[in-house]
C-alpha positions in Angstrom: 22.4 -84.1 8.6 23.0 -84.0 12.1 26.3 -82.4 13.5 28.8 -83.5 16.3 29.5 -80.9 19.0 32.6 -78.7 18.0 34.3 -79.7 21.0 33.8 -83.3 20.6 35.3 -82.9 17.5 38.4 -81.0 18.6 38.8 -84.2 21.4 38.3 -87.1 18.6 40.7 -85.1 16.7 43.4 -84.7 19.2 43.1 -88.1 20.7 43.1 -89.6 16.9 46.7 -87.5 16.9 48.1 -88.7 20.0 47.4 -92.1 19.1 48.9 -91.7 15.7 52.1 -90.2 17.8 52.3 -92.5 19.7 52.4 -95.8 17.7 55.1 -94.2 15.5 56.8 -93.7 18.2 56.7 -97.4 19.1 57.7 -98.2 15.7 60.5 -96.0 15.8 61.4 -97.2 18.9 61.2 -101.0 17.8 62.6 -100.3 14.5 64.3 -103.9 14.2 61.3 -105.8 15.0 59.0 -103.5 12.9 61.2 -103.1 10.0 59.0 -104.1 7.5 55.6 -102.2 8.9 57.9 -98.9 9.0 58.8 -99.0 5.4 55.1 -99.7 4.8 53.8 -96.7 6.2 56.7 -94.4 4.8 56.3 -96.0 1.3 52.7 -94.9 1.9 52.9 -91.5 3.0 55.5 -90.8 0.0 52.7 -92.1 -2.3 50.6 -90.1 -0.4 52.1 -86.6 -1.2 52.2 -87.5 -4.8 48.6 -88.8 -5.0 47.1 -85.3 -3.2 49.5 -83.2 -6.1 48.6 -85.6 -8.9 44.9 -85.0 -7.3 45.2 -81.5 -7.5 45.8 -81.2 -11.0 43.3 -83.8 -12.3 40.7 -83.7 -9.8 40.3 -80.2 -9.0 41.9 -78.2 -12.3 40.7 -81.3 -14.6 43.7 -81.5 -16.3 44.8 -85.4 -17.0 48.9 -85.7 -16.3 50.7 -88.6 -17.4 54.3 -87.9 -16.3 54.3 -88.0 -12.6 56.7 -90.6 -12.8 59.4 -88.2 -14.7 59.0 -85.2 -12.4 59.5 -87.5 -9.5 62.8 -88.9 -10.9 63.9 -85.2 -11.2 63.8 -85.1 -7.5 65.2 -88.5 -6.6 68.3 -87.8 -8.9 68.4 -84.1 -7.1 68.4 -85.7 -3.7 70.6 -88.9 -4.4 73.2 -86.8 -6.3 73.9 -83.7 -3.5 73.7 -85.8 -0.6 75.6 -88.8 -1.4 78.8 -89.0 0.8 81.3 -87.2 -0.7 83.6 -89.9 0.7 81.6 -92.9 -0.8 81.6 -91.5 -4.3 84.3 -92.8 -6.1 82.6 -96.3 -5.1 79.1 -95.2 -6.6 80.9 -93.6 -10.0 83.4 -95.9 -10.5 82.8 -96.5 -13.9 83.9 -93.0 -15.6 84.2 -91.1 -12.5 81.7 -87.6 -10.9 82.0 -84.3 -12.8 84.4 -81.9 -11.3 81.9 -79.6 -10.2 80.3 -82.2 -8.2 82.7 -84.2 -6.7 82.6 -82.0 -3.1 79.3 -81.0 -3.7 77.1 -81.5 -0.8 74.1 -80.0 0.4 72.1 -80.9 3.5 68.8 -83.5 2.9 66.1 -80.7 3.7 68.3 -78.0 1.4 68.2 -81.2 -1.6 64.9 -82.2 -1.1 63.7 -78.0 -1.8 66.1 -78.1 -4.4 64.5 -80.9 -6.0 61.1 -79.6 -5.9 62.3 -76.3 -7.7 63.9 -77.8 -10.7 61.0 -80.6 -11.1 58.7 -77.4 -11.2 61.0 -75.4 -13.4 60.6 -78.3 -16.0 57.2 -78.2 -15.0 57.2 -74.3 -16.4 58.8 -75.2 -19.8 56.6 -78.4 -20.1 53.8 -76.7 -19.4 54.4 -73.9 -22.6 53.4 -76.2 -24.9 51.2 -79.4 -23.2 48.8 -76.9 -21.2 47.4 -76.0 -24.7 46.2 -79.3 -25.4 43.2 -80.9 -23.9 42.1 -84.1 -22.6 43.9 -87.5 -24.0 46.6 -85.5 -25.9 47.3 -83.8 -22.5 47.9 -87.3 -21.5 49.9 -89.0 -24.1 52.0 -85.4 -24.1 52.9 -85.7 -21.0 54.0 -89.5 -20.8 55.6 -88.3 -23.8 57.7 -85.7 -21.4 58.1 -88.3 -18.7 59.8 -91.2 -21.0 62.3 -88.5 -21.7 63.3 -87.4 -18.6 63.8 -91.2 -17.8 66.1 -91.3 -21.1 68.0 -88.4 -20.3 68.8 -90.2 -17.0 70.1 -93.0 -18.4 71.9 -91.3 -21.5 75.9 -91.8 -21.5 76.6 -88.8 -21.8 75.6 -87.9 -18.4 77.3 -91.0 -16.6 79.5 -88.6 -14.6 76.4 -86.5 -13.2 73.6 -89.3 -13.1 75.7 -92.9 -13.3 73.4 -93.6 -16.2 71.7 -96.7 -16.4 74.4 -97.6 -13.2 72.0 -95.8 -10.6 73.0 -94.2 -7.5 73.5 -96.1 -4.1 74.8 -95.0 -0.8 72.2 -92.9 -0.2 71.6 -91.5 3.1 68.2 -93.3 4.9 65.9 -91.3 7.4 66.9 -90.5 10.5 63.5 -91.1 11.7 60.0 -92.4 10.8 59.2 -89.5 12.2 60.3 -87.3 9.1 59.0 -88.8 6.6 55.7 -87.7 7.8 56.3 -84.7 9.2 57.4 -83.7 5.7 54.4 -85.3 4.5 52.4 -83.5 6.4 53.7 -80.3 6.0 53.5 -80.4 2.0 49.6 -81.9 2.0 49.2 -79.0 4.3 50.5 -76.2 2.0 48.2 -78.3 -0.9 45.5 -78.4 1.1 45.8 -74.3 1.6 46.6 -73.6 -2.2 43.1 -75.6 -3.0 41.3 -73.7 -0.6 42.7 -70.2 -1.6 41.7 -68.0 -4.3 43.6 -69.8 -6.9 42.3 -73.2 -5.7 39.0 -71.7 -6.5 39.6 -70.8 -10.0 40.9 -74.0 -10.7 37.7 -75.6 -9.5 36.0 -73.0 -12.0 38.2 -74.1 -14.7 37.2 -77.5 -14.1 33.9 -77.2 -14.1 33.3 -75.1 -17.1 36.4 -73.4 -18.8 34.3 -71.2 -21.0 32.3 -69.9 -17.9 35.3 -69.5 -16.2 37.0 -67.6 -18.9 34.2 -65.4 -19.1 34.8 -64.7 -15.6 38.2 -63.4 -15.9 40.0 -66.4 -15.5 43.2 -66.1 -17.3 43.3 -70.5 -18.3 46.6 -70.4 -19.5 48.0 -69.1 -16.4 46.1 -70.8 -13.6 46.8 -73.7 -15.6 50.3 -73.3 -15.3 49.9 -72.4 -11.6 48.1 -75.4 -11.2 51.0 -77.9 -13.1 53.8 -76.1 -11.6 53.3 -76.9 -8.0 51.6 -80.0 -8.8 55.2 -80.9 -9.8 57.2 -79.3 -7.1 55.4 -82.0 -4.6 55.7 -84.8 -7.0 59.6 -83.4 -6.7 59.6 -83.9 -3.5 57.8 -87.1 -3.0 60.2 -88.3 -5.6 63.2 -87.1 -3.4 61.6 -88.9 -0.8 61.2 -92.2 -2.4 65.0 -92.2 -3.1 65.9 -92.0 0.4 63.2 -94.3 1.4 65.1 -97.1 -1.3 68.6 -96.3 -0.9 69.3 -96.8 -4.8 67.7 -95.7 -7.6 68.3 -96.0 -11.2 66.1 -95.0 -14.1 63.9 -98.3 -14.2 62.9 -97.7 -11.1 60.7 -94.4 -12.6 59.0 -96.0 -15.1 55.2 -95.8 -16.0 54.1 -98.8 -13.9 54.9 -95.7 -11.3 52.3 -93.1 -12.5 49.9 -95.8 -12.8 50.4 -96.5 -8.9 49.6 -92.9 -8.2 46.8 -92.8 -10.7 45.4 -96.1 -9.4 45.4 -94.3 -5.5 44.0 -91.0 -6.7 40.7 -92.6 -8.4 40.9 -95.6 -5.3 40.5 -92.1 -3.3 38.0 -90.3 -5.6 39.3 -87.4 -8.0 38.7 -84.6 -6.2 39.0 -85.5 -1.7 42.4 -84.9 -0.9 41.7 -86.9 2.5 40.3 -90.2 0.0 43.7 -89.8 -2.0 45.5 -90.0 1.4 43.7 -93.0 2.6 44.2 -94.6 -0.5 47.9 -94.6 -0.6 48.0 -96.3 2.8 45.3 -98.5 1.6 46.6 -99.4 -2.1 50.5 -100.0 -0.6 49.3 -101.9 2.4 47.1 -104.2 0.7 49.9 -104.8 -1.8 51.9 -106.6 1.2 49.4 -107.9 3.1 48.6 -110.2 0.4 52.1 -111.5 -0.4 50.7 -114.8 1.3 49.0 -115.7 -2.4 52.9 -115.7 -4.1 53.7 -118.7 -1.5 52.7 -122.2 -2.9 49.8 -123.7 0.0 49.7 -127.4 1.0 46.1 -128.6 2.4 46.3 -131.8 3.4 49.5 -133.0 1.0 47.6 -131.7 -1.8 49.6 -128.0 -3.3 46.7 -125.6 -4.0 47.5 -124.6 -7.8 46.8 -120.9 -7.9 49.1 -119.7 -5.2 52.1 -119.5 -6.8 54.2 -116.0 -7.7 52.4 -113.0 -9.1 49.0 -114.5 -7.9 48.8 -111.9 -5.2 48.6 -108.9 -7.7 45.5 -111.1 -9.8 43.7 -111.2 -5.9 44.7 -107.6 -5.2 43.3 -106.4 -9.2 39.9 -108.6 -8.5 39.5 -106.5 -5.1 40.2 -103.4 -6.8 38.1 -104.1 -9.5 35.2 -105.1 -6.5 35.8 -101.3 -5.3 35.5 -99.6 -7.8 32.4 -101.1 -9.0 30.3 -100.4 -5.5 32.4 -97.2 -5.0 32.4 -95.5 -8.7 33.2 -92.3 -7.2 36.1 -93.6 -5.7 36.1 -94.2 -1.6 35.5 -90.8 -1.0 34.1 -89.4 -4.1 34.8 -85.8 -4.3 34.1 -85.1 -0.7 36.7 -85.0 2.4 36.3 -86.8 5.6 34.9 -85.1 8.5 33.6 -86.4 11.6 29.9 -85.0 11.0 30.0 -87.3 8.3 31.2 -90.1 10.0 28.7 -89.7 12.7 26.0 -89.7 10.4 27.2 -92.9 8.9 26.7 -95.0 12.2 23.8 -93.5 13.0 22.3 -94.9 9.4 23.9 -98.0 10.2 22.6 -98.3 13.7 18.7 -97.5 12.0 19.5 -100.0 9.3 20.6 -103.1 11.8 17.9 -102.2 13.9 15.1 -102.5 11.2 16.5 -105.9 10.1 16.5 -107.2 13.9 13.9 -109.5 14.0 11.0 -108.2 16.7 12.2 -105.0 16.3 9.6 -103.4 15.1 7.0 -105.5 16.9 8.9 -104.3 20.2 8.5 -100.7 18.8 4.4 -101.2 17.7 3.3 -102.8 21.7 
């Protein structure tokens, strides 16, 4: 494989950055106009956060999580609930009213969104006591199990003065910028990406590759396990905080399986295992979803209305693609391997050799 100079690689890097910088910041600065590619790109990099901590879990600790969805609602309803006007309440609980304690609670949106993490990975922890001891499907089904009954509990009456019930919460604050919504993004793939790489990230790669070996090793399971689960839900916590300011209102439908599917669908898009392919493929997966809204309009050629387009035939289109990738790419995009620009490089450079051998008089050129 041949390798890119270091300091090329630093100059790509920085002026890929700047350039990334720079178009958010005419976005941000055009927010009216570019409305709808904003919430695009934020939708994304909230999928995003959740793919890379669903990723974690699955592709590098090999344990197969179903309840996404729940955790996130944990830190929506965490986030909506504390910082929620206190003056715009009464309008949002006007059925039977807030409870007493939270009426003039208020906390700011960074202190919520933290807060939301912690109690999505405390649930995590007592989750975790009895689901981490089963394997494979039942992991699964367990934890879809857990995730339905978080999204009940939401919705019981009995907690109408804390959650609204099946009402939902509105009035909730949006982002003050596009700018934090990835910054935050950033910051919690970063902390992911140093957790994987650690020591711990390592034994979870053991424990995915062979639990017995690893065990044999002195790799307490249960406990890396755990590890593993519990911060895998603090981020889904906090992408789930973020997707409630990103909507504005939430209610318990909008948490439903159809959700952890989306994230699945990006994390095996990506390839289980490349945090950088689950990353892609949220921006990929949501983009593609709107690009091809075009399908759900009817289309005239000629006075004659084409048949197929017509509402919901964007998702068959989007499916068929999706079905197209996977099959070339069974890996995934990415496989288990992260982008880098050595790689990159050495994927023109086959593709230069490859368009050149097909040129015709090539290789007559090459024999005079």
């Amino acid at each position: 494989m041949m390798k890119m100079k270091k300091s090329t690689k630093i100059i790509l890097s920085v002026l890929i950055l700047i350039a990334a910088v720079a178009a958010l910041w005419f976005l941000d600065a055009n927010k009216n106009q570019y409305s709808y590619a904003i919430s695009i790109l934020q939708r994304s990099a909230i999928y995003a956060i959740a793919a890379v901590a669903m990723n974690m879990l699955t592709g590098f600790t090999g344990l197969f999580s179903l309840g996404q969805a729940g955790f996130m609602a944990i830190g929506a309803y965490t986030v909506a609930i504390l910082t929620i006007p206190v003056e715009m309440r009464a309008n949002v609980y006007y059925i039977n009213g807030i409870a007493d304690f939270l009426a003039n609670l208020s906390l700011p949106f960074w202190a919520a969104l933290i807060l939301g993490g912690v109690l999505a990975a405390m649930v995590g922890f007592f989750v975790g006591i009895p689901v981490l001891r089963l394997k494979s499907d039942y992991l699964a089904i367990a934890t879809l199990g857990f995730s339905e009954i978080i999204r009940a509990i939401i919705a019981a009456p009995q907690l109408d003065r804390i959650t609204n019930g099946s009402y939902g919460l509105k009035s909730i604050p949006a982002f003050g910028s596009i700018f934090e919504v990835f910054f935050i993004a950033g910051i919690c793939i970063l902390l992911m990406i140093l957790v994987i790489n650690s020591s711990y990230g390592r034994a979870f790669k053991a424990i995915k590759e062979d639990e017995t070996a690893a065990q044999a090793m002195g790799i307490n399971l249960f406990k890396h396990k755990s590890m593993s689960f519990i911060i895998s839900c603090f981020f889904t916590g906090i992408a789930g905080g973020l997707l409630a300011v990103f909507m504005r209102s939430i209610d318990s439908k909008t948490f439903q399986i159809v959700l952890t599917y989306d994230v699945l669908l990006i994390v095996v898009l990506g390839g289980l295992g490349s945090i950088t392919g689950s990353v892609i493929g949220a921006f990929l997966m949501t983009a593609g979803r709107e690009w091809l809204r075009f399908f759900d309009n009817p289309l005239v050629i000629g006075g004659f209305q084409v048949p197929l387009f017509r509402t919901g035939f964007r998702m068959v289109i989007f499916s068929l693609i999706l079905m197209a990738v996977v099959l070339y790419y069974r890996k995934g995009l990415f496989g288990d391997k992260e982008f880098t620009w050595d790689r990159m490089y050495n994927y023109f450079i086959r593709l230069r050799d490859r368009i050149r051998r097909k040129t015709p008089g090539r290789e007559d050129k090459g024999n005079v």
